[in-house]
C-alpha positions as CSV (number, residue, x, y, z in Angstrom):
1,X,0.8,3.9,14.8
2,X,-2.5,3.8,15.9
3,X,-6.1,5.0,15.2
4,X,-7.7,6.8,18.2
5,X,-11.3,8.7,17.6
6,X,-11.1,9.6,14.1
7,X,-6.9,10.2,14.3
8,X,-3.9,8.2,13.2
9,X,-1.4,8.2,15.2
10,X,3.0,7.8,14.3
11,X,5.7,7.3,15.9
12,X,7.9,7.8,12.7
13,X,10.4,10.5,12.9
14,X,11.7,12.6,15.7
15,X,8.2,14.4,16.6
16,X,5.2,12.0,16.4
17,X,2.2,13.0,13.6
18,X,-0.9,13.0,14.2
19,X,-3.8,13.4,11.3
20,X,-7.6,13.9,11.9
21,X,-9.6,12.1,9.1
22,X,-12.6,14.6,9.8
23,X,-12.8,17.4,6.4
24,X,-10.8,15.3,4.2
25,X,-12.1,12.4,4.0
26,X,-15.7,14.6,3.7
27,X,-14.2,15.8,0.5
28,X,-12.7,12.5,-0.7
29,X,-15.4,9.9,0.5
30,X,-18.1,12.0,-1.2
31,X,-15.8,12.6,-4.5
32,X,-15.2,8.7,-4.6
33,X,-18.2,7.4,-3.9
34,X,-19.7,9.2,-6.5
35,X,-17.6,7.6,-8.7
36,X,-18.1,4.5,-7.7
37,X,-14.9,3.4,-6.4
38,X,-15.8,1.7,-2.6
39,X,-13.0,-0.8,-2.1
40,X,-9.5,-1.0,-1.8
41,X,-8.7,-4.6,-3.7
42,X,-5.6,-6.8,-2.9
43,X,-4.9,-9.5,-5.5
44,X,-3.0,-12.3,-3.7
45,X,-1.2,-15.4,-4.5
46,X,-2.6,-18.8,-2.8
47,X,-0.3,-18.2,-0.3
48,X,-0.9,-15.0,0.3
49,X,-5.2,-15.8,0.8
50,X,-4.1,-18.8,2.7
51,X,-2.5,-16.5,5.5
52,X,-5.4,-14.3,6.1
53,X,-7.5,-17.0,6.0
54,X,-9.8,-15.4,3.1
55,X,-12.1,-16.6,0.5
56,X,-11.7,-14.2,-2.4
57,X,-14.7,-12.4,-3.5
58,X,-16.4,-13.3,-6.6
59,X,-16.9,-10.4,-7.9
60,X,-15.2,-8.5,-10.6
61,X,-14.2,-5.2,-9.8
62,X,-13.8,-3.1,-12.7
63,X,-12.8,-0.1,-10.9
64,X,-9.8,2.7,-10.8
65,X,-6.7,0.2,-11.5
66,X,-4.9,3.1,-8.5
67,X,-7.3,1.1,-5.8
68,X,-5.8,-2.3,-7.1
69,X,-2.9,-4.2,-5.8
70,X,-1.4,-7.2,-5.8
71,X,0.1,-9.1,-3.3
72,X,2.7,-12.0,-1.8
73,X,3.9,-13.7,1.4
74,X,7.1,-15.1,1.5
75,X,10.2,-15.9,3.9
76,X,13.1,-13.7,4.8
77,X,15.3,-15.6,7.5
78,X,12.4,-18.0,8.7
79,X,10.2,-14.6,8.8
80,X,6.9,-14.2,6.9
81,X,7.2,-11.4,4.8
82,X,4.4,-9.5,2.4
83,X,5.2,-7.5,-0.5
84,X,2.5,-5.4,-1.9
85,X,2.6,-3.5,-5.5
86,X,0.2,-0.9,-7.1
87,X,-1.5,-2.3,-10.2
88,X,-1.0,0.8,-12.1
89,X,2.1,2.6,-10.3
90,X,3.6,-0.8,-9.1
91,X,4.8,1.7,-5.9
92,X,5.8,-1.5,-3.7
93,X,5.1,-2.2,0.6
94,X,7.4,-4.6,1.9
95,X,5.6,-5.2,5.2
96,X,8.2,-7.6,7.0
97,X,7.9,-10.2,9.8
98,X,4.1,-10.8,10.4
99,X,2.5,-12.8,13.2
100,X,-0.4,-14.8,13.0
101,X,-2.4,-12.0,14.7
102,X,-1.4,-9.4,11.7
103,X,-3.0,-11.6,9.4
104,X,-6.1,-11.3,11.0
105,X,-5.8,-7.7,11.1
106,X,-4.4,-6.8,7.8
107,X,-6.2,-4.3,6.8
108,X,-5.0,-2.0,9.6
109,X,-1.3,-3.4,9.1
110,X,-2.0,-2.6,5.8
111,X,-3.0,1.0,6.3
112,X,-0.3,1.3,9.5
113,X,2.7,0.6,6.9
114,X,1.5,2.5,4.4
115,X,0.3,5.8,6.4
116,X,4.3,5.6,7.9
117,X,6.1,5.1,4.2
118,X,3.7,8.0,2.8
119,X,4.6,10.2,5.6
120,X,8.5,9.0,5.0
121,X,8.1,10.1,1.8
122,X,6.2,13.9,2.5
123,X,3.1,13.3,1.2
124,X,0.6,15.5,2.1
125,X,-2.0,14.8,4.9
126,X,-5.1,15.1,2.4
127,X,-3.6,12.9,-0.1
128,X,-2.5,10.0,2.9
129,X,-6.2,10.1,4.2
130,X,-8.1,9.3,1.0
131,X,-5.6,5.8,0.3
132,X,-6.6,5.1,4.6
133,X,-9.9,5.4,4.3
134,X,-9.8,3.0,1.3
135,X,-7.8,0.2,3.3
136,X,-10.0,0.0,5.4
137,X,-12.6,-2.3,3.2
138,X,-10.1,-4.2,1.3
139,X,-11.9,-7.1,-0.8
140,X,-9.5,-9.9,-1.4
141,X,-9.6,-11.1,-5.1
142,X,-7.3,-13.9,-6.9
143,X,-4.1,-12.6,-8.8
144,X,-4.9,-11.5,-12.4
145,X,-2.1,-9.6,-13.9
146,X,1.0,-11.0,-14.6
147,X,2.9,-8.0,-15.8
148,X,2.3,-6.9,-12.1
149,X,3.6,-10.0,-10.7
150,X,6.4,-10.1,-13.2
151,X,7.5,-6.5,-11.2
152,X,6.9,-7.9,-7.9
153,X,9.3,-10.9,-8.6
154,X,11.6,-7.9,-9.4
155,X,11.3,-5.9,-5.8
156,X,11.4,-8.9,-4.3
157,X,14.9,-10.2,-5.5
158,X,15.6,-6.4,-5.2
159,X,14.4,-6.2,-1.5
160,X,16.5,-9.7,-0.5
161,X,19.5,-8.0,-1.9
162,X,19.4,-4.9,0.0
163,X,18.5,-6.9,3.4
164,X,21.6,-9.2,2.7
165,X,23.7,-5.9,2.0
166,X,22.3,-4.1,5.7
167,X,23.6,-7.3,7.8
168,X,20.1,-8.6,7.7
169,X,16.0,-8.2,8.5
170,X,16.8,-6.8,11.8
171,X,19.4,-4.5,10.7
172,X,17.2,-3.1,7.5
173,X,15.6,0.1,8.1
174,X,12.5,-0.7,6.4
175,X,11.2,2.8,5.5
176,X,14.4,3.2,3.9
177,X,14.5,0.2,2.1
178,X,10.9,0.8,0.4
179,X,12.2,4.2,-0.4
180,X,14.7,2.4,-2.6
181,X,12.6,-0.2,-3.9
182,X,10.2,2.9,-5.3
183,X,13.4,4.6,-7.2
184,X,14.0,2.0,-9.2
185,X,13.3,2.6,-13.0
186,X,10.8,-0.2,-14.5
187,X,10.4,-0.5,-18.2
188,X,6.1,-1.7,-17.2
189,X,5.6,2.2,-16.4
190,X,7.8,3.6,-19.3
191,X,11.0,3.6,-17.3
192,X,9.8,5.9,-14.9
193,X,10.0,5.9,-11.3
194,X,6.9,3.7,-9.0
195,X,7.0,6.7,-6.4
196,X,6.9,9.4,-9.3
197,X,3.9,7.7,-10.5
198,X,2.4,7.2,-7.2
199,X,2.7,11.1,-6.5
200,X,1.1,11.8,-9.9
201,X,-1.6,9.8,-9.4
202,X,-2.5,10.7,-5.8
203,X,-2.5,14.7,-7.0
204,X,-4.7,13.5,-10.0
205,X,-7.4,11.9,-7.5
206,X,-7.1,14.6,-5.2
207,X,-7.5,17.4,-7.0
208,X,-10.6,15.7,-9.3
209,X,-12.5,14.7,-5.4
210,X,-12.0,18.7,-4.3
211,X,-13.2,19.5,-8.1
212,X,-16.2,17.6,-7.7
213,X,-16.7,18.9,-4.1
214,X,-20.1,20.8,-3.4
């Protein structure tokens, strides 16, 4: 995927997609900036800061648990692997084999992966652009919920599984295995679904930025 003069660009599926950011994120920049939500935040283990070479920021955010995450860096077959999780959805990004280079750039390999696992799962255009436009000024905190974690240690034993099962990394269709890792049923969001969730929520900001709209 990539971002060309406003547009992101996919290669996913049999005809490649191609969004325009321009009246959307009007609607949704204006809508969330009012309410003082400016940041995408990734909570990340040691490790995890120690990768992208980031200090984490001081600050305390205090804003819209759906614009926190948390997130991991780990090993499948001598590959560096990240796992991210929604705070309040726990919806999970397994992001596999990263270079040093995607480190340095993670914000768009951030917002790459999860514009091609939204669109995998037919969410609409409107709703994609607003969680883009967000990852594109992630601030980098320190890890401060363990109940996430807790799940994360779950997706990930979850996610091993499932690559062992498909013959390994390079054999694991990726967009099909986060599909899967979202289905599962966790007790932390009253044994619901993460990708239910994540749907509700997304409708829930969506339709409050169009309500508060000029």
């Amino acid at each position: 995927m990539l971002k060309e003069d406003g547009v992101w660009k996919s290669d996913i599926g049999p005809e490649k997609a191609s969004y325009s950011l321009a009246r959307p994120l009007r609607v949704l920049i204006s809508a969330l900036y009012s309410k003082g939500i400016k940041n995408l935040i990734v909570h990340c283990t040691q490790k995890l800061l120690t990768e992208l070479k980031k200090k984490p920021t001081e600050e305390k955010s205090g804003e819209n648990p759906f614009w926190s995450w948390h997130g991991n860096v780990f090993y499948i077959e001598r590959h560096k692997c990240v796992l991210i999780s929604n705070d309040i959805t726990r919806y999970a990004l397994f992001i596999p084999s990263l270079k040093r280079q995607d480190f340095e750039s993670f914000h768009f390999v951030f917002g790459q992966y999860l514009f091609k696992n939204l669109l995998h799962e037919k969410i609409s255009q409107r709703q994609i652009e607003g969680i883009l436009f967000e990852s594109e000024n992630i601030k980098y905190e320190k890890t401060n919920n363990r109940s996430v974690l807790g799940t994360m240690n779950e997706q990930k034993n979850l996610l091993e599984y499932i690559v062992h099962e498909e013959g390994g990394l390079a054999r694991t269709d990726v967009y099909k295995l986060n599909h899967e890792l979202n289905q599962i049923i966790l007790s932390a969001i009253d044994y619901k679904h993460p990708l239910e969730i994540f749907k509700e929520k997304l409708k829930e900001i969506t339709s409050t930025a169009l309500r508060l709209t000029p």
